[in-house]
Biopython code that builds the backbone (N, CA, C, O; Angstrom):
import numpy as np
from Bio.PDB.StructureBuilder import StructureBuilder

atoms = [
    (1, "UNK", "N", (21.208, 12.703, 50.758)),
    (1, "UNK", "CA", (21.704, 12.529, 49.422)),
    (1, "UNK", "C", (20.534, 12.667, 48.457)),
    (1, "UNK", "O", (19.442, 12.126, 48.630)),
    (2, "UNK", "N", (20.924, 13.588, 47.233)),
    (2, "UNK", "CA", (19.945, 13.443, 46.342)),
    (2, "UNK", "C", (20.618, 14.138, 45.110)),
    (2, "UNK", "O", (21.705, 14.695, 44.951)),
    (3, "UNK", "N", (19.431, 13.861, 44.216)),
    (3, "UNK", "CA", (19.799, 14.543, 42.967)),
    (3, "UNK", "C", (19.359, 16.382, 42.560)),
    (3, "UNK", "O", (18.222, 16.850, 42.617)),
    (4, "UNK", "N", (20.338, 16.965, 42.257)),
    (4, "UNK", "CA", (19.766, 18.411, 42.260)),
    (4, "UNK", "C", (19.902, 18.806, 40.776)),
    (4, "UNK", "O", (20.832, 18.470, 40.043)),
    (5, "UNK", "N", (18.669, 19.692, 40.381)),
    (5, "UNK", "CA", (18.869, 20.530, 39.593)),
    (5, "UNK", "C", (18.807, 21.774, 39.720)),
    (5, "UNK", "O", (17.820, 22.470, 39.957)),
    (6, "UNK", "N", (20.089, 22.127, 39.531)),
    (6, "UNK", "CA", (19.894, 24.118, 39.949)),
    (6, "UNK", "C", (19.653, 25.054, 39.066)),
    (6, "UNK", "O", (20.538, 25.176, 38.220)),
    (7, "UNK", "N", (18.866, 25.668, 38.987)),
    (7, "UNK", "CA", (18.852, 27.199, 37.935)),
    (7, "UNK", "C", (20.048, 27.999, 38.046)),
    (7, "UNK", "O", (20.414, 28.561, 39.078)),
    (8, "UNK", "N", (20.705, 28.026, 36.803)),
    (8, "UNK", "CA", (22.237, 28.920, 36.577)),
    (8, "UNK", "C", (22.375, 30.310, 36.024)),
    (8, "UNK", "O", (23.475, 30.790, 35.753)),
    (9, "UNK", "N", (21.149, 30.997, 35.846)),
    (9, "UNK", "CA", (20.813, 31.854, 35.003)),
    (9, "UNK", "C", (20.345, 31.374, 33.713)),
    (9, "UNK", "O", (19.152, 31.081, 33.797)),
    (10, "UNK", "N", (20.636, 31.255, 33.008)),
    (10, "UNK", "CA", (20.139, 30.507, 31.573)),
    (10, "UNK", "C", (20.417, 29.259, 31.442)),
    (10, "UNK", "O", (19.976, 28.690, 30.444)),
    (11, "UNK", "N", (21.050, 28.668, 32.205)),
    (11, "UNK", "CA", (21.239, 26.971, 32.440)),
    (11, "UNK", "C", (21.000, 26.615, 33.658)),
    (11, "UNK", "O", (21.105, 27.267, 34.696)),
    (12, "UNK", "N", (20.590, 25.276, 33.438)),
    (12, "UNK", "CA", (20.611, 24.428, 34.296)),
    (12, "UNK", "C", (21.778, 23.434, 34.386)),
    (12, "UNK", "O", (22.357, 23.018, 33.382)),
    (13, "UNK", "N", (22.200, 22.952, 36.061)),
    (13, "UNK", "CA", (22.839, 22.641, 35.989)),
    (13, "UNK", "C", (22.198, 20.835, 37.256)),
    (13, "UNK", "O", (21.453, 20.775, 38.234)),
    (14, "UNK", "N", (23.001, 19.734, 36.485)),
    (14, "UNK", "CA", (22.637, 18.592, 37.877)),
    (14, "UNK", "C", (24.065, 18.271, 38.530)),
    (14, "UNK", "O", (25.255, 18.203, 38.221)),
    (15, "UNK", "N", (23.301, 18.131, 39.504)),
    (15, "UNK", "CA", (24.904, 18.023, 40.662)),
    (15, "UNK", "C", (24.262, 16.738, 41.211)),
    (15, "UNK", "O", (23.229, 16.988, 41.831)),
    (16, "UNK", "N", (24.644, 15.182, 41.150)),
    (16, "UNK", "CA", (24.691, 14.215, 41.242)),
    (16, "UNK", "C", (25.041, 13.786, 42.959)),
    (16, "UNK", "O", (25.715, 14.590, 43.603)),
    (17, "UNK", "N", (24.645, 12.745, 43.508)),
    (17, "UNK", "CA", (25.293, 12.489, 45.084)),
    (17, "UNK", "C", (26.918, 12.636, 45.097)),
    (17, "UNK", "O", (27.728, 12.192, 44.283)),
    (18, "UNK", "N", (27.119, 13.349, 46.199)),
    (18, "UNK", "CA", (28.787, 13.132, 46.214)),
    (18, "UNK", "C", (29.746, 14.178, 45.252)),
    (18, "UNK", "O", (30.964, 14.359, 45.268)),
    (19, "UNK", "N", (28.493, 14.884, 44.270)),
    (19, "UNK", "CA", (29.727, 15.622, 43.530)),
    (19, "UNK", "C", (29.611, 16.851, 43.897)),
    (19, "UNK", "O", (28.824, 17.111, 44.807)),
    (20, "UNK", "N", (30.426, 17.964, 43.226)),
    (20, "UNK", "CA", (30.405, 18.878, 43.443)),
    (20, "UNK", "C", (30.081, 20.240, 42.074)),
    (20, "UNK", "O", (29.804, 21.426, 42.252)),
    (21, "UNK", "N", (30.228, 19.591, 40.959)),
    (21, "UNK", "CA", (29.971, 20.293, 39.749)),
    (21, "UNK", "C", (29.165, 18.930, 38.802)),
    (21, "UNK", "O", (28.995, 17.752, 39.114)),
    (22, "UNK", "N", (28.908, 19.451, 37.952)),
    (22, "UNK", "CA", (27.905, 18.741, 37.025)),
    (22, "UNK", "C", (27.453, 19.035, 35.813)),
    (22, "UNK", "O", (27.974, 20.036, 35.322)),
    (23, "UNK", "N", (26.726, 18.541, 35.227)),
    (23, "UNK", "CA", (26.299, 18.495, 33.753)),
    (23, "UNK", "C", (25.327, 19.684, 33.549)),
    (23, "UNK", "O", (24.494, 19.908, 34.427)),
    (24, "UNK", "N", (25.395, 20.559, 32.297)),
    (24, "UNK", "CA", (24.810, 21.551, 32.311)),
    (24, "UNK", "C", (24.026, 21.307, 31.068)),
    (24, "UNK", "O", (24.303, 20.632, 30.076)),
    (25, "UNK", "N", (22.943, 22.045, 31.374)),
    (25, "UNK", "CA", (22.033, 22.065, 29.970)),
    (25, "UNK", "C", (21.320, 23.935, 29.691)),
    (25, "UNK", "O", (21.469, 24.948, 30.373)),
    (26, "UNK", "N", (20.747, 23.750, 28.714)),
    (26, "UNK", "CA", (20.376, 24.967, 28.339)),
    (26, "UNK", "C", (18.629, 24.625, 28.343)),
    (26, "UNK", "O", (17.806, 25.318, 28.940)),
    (27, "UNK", "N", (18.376, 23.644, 27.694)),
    (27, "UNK", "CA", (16.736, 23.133, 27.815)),
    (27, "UNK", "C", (16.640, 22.698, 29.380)),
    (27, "UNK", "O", (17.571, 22.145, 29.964)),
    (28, "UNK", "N", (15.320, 23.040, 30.019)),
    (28, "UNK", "CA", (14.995, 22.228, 31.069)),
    (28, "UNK", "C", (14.569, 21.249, 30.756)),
    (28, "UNK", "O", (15.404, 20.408, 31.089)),
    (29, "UNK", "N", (13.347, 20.549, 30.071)),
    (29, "UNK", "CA", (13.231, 19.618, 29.879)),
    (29, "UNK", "C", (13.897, 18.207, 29.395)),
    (29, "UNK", "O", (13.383, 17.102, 29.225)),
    (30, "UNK", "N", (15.525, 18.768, 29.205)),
    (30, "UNK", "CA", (16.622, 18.032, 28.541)),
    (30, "UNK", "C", (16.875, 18.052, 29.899)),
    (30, "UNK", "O", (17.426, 16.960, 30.033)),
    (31, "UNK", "N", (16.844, 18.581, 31.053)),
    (31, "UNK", "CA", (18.010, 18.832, 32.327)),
    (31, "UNK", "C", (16.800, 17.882, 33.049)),
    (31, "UNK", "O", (17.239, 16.798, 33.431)),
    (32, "UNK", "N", (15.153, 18.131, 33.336)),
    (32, "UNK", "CA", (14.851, 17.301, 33.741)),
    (32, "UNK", "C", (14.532, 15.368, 33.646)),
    (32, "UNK", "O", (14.502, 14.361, 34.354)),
    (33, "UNK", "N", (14.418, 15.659, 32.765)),
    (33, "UNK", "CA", (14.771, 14.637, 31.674)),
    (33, "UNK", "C", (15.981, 13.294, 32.213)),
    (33, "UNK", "O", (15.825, 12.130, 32.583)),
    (34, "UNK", "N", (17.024, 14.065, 32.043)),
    (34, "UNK", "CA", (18.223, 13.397, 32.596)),
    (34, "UNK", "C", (18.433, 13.447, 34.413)),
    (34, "UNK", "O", (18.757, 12.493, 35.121)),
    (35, "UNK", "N", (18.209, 14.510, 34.746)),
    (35, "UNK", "CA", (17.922, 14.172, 36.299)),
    (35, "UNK", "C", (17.130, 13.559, 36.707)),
    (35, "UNK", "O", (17.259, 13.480, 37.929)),
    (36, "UNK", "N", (16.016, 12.843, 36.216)),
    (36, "UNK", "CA", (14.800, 12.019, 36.465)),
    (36, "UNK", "C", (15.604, 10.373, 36.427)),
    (36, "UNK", "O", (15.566, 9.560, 37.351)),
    (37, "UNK", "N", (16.215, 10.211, 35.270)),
    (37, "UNK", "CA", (17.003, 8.979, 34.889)),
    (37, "UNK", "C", (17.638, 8.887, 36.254)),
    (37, "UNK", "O", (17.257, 8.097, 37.118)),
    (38, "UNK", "N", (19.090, 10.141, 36.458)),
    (38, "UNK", "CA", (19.955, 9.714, 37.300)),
    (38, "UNK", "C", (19.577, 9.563, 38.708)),
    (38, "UNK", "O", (20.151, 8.681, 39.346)),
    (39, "UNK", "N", (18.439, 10.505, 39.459)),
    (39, "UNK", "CA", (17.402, 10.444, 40.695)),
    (39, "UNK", "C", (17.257, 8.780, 40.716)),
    (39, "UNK", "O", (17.637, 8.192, 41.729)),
    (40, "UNK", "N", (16.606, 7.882, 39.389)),
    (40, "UNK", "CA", (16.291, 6.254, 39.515)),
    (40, "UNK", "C", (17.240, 5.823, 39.375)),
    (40, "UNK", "O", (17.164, 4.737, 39.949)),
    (41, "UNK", "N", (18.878, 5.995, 38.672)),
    (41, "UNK", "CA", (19.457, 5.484, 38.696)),
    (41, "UNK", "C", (20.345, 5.204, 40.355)),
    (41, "UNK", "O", (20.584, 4.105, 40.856)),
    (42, "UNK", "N", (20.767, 6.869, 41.052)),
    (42, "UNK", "CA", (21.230, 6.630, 42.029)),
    (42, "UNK", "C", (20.019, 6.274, 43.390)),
    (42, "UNK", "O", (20.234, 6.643, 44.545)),
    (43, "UNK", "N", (18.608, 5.409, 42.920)),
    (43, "UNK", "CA", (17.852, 5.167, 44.260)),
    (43, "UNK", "C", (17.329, 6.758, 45.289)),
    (43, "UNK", "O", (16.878, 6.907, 46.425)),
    (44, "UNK", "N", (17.606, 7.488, 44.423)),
    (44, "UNK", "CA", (17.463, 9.228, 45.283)),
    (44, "UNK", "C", (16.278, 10.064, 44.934)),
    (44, "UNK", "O", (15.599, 9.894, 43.922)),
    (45, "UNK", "N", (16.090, 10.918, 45.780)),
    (45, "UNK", "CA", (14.749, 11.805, 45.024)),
    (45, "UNK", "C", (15.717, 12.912, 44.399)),
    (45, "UNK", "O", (16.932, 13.106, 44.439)),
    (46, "UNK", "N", (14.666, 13.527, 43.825)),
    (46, "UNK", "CA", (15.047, 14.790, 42.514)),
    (46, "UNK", "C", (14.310, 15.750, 43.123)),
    (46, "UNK", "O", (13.132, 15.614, 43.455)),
    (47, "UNK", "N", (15.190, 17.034, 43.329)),
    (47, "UNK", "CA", (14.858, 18.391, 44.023)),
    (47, "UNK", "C", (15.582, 19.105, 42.645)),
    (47, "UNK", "O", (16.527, 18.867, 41.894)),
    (48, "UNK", "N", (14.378, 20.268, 42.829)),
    (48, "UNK", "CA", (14.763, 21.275, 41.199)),
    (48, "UNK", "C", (14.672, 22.625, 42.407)),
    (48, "UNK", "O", (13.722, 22.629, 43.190)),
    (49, "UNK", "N", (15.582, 23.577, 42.459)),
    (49, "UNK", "CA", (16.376, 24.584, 43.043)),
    (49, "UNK", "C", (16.335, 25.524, 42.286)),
    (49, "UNK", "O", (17.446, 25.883, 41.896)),
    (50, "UNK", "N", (15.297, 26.210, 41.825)),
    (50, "UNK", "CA", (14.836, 27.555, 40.730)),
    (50, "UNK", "C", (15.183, 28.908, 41.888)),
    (50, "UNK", "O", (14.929, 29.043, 43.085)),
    (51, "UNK", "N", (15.997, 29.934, 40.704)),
    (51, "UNK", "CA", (16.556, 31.267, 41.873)),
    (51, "UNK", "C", (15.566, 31.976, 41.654)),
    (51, "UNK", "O", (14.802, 31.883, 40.693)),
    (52, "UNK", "N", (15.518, 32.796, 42.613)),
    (52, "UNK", "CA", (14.270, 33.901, 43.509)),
    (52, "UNK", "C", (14.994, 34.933, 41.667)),
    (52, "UNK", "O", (16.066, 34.957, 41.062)),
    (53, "UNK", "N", (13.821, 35.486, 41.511)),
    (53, "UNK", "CA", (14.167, 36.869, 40.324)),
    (53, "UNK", "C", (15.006, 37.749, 41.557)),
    (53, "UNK", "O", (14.760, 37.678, 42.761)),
    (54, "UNK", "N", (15.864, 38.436, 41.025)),
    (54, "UNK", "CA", (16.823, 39.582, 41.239)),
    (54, "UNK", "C", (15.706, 41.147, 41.793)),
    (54, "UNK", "O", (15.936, 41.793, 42.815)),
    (55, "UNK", "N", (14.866, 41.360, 41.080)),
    (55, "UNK", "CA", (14.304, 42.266, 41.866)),
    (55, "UNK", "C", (12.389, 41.850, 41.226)),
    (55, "UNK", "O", (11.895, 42.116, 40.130)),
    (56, "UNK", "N", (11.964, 41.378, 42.030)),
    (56, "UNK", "CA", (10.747, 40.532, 41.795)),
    (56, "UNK", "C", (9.716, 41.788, 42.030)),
    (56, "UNK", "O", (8.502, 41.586, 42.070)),
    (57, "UNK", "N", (10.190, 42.887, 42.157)),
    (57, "UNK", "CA", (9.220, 44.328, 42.528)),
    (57, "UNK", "C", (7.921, 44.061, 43.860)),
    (57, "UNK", "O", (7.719, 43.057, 44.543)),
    (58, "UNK", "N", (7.532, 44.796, 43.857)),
    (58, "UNK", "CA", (6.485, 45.090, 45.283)),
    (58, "UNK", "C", (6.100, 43.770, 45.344)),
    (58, "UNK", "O", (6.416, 42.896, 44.537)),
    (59, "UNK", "N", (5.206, 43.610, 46.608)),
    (59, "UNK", "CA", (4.337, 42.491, 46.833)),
    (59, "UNK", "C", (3.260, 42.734, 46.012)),
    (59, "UNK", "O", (3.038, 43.911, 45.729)),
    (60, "UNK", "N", (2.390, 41.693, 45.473)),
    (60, "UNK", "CA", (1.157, 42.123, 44.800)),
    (60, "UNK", "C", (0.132, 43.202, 45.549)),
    (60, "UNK", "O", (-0.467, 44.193, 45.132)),
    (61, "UNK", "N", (0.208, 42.554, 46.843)),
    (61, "UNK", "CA", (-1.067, 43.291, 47.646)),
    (61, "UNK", "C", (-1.111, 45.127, 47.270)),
    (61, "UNK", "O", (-2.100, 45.774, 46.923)),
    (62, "UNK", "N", (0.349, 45.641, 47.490)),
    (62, "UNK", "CA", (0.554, 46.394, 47.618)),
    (62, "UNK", "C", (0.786, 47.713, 46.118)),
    (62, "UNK", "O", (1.013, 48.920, 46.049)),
    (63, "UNK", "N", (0.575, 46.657, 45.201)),
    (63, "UNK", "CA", (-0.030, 47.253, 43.564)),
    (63, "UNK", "C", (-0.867, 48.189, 43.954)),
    (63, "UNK", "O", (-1.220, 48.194, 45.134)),
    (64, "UNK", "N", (-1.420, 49.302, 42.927)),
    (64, "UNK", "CA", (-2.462, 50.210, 42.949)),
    (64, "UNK", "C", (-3.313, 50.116, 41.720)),
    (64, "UNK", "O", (-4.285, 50.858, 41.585)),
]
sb = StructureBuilder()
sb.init_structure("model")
sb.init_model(0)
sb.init_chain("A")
sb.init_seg("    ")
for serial, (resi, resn, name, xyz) in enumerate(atoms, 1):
    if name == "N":
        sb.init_residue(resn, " ", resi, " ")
    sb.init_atom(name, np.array(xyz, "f"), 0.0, 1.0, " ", f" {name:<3s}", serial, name[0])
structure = sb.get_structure()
């Protein structure tokens, strides 16, 4: 059990123990902010779940 914050594309979203949808924000620092509260409120740790970029291009190494 824990508290999540997920990257939604331009929002963030927290999904609380036990639920399944949740409170959305547009600021992170408003989203972490409040997931920090609810993490102490429900006794849980806080995991932040940022998505991989869509096409993140070559590996560096492999730049010229």
């Amino acid at each position: 059990m824990a508290v999540w914050i997920f990257n939604r594309g331009l929002e963030w979203e927290i999904i609380e123990p036990d639920q399944r949808h949740g409170q959305r924000f547009v600021d992170f620092a408003e989203a972490l902010r409040v997931g920090e509260h609810l993490a102490a409120q429900h006794g849980q740790p806080l995991f932040i779940h940022f998505r991989p970029l869509a096409n993140p291009g070559p590996p560096a190494s492999s730049w010229s």
